[in-house]
C-alpha positions in Angstrom: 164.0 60.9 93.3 161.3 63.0 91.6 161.3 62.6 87.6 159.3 64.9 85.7 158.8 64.8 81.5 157.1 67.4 80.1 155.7 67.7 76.4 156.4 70.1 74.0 154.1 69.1 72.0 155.3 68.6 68.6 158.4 70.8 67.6 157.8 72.4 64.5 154.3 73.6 63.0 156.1 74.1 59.4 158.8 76.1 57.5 157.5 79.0 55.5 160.3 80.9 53.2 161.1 84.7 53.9 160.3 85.7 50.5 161.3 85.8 46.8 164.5 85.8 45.7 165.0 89.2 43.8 165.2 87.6 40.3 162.3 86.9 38.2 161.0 83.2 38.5 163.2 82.1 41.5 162.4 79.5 43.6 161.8 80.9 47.2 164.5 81.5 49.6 165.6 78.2 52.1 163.8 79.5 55.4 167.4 80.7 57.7 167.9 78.2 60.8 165.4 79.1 63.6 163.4 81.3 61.7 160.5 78.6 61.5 157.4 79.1 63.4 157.6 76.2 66.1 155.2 75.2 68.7 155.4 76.9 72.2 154.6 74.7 75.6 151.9 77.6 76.4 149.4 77.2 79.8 145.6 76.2 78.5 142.6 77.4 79.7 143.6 80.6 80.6 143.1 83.7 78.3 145.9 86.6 78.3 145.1 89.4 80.8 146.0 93.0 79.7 147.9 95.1 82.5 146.8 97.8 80.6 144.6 99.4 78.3 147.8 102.1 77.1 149.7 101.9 73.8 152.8 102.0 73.6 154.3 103.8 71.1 157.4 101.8 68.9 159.3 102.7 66.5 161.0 99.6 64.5 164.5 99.8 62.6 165.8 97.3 60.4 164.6 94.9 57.7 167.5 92.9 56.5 168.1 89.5 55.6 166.9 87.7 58.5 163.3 90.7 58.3 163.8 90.7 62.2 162.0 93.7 62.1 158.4 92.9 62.1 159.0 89.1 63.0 158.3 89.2 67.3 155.1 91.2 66.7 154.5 94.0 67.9 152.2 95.2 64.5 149.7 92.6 66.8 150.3 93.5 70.0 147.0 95.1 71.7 149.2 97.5 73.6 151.5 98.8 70.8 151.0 101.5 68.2 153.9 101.1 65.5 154.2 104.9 64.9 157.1 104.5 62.7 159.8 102.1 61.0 163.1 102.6 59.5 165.6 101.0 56.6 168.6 102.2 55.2 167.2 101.2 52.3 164.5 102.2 50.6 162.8 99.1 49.6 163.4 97.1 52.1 162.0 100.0 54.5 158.2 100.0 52.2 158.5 96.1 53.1 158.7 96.9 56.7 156.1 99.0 57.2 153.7 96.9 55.1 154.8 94.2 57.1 153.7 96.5 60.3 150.7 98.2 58.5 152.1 101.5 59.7 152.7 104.6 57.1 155.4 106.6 58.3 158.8 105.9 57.6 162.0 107.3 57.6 165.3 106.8 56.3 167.7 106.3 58.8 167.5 105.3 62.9 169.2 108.4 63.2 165.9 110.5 61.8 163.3 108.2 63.5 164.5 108.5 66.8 163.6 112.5 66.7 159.7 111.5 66.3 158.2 112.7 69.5 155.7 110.2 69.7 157.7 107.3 69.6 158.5 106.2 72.7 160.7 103.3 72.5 162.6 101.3 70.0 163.2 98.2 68.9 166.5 98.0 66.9 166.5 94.7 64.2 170.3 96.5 62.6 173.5 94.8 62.0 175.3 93.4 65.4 178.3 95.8 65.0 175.5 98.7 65.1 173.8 97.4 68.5 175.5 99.6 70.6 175.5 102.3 68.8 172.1 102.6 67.7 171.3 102.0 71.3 172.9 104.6 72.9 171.4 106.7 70.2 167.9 105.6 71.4 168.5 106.4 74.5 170.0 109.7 74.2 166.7 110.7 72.7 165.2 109.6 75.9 163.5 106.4 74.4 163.2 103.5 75.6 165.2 100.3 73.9 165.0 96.5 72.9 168.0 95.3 70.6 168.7 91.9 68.9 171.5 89.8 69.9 174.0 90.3 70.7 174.1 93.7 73.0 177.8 94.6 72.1 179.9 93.4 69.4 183.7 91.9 69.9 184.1 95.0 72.3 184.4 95.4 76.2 184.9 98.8 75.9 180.9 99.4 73.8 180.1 96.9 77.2 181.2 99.4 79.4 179.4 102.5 77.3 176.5 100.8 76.8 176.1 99.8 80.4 177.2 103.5 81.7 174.6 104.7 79.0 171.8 102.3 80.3 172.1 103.1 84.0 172.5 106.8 83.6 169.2 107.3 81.1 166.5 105.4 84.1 165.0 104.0 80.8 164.4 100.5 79.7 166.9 98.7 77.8 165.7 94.8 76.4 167.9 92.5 74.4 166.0 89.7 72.4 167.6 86.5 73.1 165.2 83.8 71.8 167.1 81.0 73.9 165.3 82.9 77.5 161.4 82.1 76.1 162.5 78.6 74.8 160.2 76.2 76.3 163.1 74.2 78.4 164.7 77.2 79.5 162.1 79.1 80.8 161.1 76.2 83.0 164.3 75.9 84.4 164.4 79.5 84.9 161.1 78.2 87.1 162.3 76.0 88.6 165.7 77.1 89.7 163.4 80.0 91.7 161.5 78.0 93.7 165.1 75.8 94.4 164.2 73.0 92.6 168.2 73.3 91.6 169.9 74.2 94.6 173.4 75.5 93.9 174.1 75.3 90.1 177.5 73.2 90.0 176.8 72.6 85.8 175.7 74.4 83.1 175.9 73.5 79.0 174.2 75.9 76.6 175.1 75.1 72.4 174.4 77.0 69.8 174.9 74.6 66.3 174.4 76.6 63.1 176.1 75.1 60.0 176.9 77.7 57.5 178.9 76.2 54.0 178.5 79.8 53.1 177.7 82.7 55.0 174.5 84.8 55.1 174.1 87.7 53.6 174.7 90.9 56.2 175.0 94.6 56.1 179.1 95.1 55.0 179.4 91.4 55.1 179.6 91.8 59.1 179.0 88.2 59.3 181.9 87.0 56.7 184.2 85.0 59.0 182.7 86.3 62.2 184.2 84.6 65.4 182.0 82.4 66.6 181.2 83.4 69.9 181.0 86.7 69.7 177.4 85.3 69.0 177.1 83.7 72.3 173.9 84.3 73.9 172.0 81.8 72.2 174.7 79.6 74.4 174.8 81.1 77.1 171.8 82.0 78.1 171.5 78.8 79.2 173.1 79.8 82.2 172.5 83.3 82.8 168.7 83.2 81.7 168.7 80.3 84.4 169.9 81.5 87.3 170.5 85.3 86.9 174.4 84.7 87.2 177.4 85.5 85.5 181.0 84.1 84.5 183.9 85.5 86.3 186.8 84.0 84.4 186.9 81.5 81.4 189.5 79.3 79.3 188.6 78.8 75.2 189.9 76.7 72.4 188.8 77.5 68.7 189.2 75.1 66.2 190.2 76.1 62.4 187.9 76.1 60.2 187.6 73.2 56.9 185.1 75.5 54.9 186.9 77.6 52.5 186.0 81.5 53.7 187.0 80.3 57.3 189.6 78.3 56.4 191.6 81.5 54.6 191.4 83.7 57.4 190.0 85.9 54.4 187.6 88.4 56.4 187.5 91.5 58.5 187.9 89.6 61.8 191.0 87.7 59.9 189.4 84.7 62.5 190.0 81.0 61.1 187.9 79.5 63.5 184.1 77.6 62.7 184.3 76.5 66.1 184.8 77.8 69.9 184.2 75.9 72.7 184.6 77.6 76.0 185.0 76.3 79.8 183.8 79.2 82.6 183.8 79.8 86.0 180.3 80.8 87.3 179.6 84.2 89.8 177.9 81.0 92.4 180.9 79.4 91.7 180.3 76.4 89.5 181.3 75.7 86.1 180.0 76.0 82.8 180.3 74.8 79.1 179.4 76.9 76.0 180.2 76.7 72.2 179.2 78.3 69.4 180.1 75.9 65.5 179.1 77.2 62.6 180.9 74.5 60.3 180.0 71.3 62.1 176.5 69.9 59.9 173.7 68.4 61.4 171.6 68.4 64.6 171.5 72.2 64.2 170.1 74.9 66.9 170.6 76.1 70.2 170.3 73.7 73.4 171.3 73.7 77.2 171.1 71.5 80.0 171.7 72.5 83.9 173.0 70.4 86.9 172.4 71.2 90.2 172.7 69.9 93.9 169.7 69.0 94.1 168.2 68.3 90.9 169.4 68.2 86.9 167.4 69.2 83.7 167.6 68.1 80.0 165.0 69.1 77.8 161.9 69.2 79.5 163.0 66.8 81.4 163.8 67.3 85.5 165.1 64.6 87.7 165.8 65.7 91.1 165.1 65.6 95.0 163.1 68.4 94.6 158.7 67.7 94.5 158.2 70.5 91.2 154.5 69.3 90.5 152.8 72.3 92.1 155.2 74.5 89.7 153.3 75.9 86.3 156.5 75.5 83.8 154.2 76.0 80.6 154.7 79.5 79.1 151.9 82.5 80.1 149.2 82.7 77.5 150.4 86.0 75.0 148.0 88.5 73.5 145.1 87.6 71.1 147.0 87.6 67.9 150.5 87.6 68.4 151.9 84.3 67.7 154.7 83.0 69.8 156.8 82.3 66.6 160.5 81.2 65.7 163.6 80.7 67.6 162.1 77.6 69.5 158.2 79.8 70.3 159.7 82.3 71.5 159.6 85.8 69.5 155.9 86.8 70.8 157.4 86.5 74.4 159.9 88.4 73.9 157.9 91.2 72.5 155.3 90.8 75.3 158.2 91.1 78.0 159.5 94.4 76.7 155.8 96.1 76.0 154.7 94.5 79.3 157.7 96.4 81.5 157.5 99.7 80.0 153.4 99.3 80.8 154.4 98.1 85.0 157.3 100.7 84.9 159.6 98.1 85.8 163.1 96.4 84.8 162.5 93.7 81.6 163.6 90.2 82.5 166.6 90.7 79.8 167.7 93.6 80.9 171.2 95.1 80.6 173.8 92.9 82.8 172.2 90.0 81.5 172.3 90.9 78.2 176.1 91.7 78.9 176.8 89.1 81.1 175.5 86.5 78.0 177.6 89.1 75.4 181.5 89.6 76.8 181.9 86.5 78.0 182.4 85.2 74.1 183.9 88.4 73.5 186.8 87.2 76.3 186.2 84.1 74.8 187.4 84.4 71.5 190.4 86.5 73.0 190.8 83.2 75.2 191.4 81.4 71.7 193.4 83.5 69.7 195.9 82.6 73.1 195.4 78.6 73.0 193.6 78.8 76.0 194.7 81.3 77.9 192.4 81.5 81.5 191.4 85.4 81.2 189.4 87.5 84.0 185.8 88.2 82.4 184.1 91.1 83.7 180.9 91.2 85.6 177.7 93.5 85.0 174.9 94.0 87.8 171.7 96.5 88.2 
């Protein structure tokens, strides 16, 4: 039995606070779970090496709340000229581009995606927006990267945005941190050179206590069901293995936190908490949950079981000899940081500029990004039925 433990090397570097609060002489904002900068298992000695001397050419939309739009840096990135940004609103758009040190802005996605030289688009905009938005990118014959998650609550935006994907030949990326977290993407490693075998197991947990919730465009996030925010879950499987979940059972537990608890919200959903069992596309099984009113040991987590080896953490213990295997991260770019969401916002940025530079498909791409998305989305539905085992639907390239 081969056990390997891997560092990672301290887990947090510090917590800095998104900004002021609006009114005069307030105390700075408590930084939003995940957002801090944390240290990334990265290979030493070795510098980054361009694939490329292009630019490419990226318009960013959206500065809200969580100011996703200039936090995976691509202002930094050697190979990217931020041509343009975008905010509905006004000041939060001159933040963005001084945050991207670019001067040309515009006032709506719907106006920026007309620029000619902007050749693709990464979309920081409310979740019920993703699809849209994207769609609208690609339309315009622009390439797209989109936070989490792809669709939202809808298999019918899965199906358009997928139809819309294949159809354009362009790159379509969407940002889940959980893929460039350090454990993950050395599982993603190691289940390549088979130090898994056949998955039977798979956990991914996304913990993110909120006693009230966060501020969102039209209050999207008031009383949201909890996994129809998945992927931070569940890419713990598909950003593993490549797989899918063919069918799944779900129970959601009611909420004890007042704007839950009243059913009181656009979604009229009660639940904090949904925990969901699934059948995998190799035919094994897998766990995932999404709580939002459960406090303590907060973030997002996984763990994978195999026949031939298991992995917590950084930590392997199989049949399988992994030493010759590199599991730290690549080096990135001079000056882009790896960042947040467990080191992983540089990588993600570095993933979507590098693919569009090779002319090839981005390791997100669009069935795993639905794949990770409508299974909560049949998940919730799964709940709302106590239970109920439903058929989930299957994306490929």
């Amino acid at each position: 039995m081969m056990r390997h433990s891997f560092s990672r090397r301290g887990f947090m570097k510090g917590a800095a606070a998104l900004g002021a609060m609006a009114a005069a002489g307030a105390a700075e904002e408590k930084p939003i779970q995940g957002f801090e900068d944390t240290a990334s298992n990265t290979v030493k000695g070795r510098a980054w090496a361009p694939v490329s001397d292009r630019k490419v050419r990226v318009g960013i939309v959206g500065y809200g709340v969580c100011r996703f739009g200039a936090a995976f840096g691509f202002q930094d990135h050697p190979n990217v000229e931020v041509v343009a940004v975008s905010d509905l609103f006004p000041d939060r758009c001159a933040e963005l581009a001084r945050a991207c040190r670019c001067a040309k802005t515009y006032p709506s996605l719907e106006e920026l995606v007309k620029d000619p030289a902007i050749e693709a688009v990464f979309l920081a905009t409310d979740a019920p927006s993703h699809c849209r938005h994207a769609i609208e990118v690609l339309n315009h014959g622009k390439h797209v990267a989109s936070a989490v998650p792809a669709v939202y609550g809808s298999l019918e935006d899965a199906d358009r945005l997928y139809g819309a994907v294949k159809a354009s030949g362009l790159n379509y990326m969407m940002f889940e941190t959980s893929a460039f977290h350090d454990d993950c993407h050395a599982m993603r490693v190691i289940h390549r050179a088979g130090g898994f075998g056949e998955l039977v197991y798979s956990e991914g947990e996304y913990f993110h206590y909120l006693d009230t919730p966060l501020d969102s465009y039209k209050d999207w996030r008031k009383g949201s069901p909890p996994l129809w925010y998945p992927t931070h879950s569940t890419a713990y499987h598909v950003c593993v293995s490549g797989g899918g979940f063919t069918e799944v059972s779900c129970y959601g537990m009611p909420s004890h936190l007042p704007y839950l608890a009243s059913g009181d919200n656009a979604y009229k959903n009660v639940f904090g908490t949904e925990i969901a069992l699934l059948r995998t596309t190799e035919g094994g099984m897998a766990r995932m949950l999404m709580s939002k009113d459960t406090p303590g040991h907060n973030g997002e987590k996984g763990r994978v079981r195999g026949q031939k080896g298991s992995m917590t953490g950084m930590v392997y213990d199989g049949r399988a000899d992994i030493s010759s295997l590199e599991l730290a991260k690549p080096p990135l770019p001079p000056g882009v940081e790896a960042g947040g969401h467990g080191g992983s916002h540089g990588y993600l940025c570095e993933e979507f500029v590098t693919s569009i530079l090779q002319g090839r498909t981005p390791l997100v791409n669009i069935a795993w990004a639905l794949n990770m998305t409508v299974a909560g989305i049949v998940a919730h539905s799964s709940a709302l039925k106590d239970g109920e085992l439903m058929k989930v639907p299957v994306y490929t390239l």
